[in-house]
N, C-alpha and C positions, 0 to 999 in steps of 0.2 A: 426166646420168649416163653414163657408160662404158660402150660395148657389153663390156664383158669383166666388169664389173660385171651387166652384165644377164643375161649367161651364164652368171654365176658361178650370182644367183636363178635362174634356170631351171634349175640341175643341181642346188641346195643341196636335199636331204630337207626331206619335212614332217615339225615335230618339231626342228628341228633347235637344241639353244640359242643363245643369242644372248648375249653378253656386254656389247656395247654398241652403239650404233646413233646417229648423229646425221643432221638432218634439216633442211635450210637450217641448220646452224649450231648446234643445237639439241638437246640429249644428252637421247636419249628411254631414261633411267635407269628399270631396271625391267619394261623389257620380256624376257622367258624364252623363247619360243621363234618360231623361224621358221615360219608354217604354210604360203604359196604366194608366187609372184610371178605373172599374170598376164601375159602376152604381150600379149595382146590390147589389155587398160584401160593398161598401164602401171604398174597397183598391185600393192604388196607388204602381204602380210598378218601382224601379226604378233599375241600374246598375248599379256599378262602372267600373273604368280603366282597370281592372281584370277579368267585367263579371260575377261577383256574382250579386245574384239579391238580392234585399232588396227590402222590402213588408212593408206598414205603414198604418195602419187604415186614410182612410182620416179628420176625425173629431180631429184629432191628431197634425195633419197638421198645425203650426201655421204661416208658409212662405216661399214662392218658389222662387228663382230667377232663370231665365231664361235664360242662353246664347242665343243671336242672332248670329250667323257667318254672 
């Protein structure tokens, strides 16, 4: 993953929506919002509409879209 990618996680709000997100390749449709990135582990934390959380290495990470309200 891109450090400006990883900058971008480290500035994005908790809460923030998410409109799409793909992961090795991989479109994790369904997930709602952004809750943290981690510095430390390298992981990004995110929700879905349900509340489960989903966890992704961020070097995994190959694109985020971001809902603006």
């Amino acid at each position: 993953m891109s450090k400006s990618l990883c900058k971008l996680l480290e500035k994005t709000p908790s809460g923030t929506p998410v409109n799409q997100i793909l992961v090795k390749g991989e479109d994790w449709t369904g997930m709602d919002k952004f809750i943290k990135y981690d510095k430390k582990t390298g992981l990004a934390y995110f929700i879905n509409k349900s509340n489960h959380t989903f966890v992704a290495v961020a070097e995994r990470i190959d694109m985020i879209e971001f809902t603006h309200e």
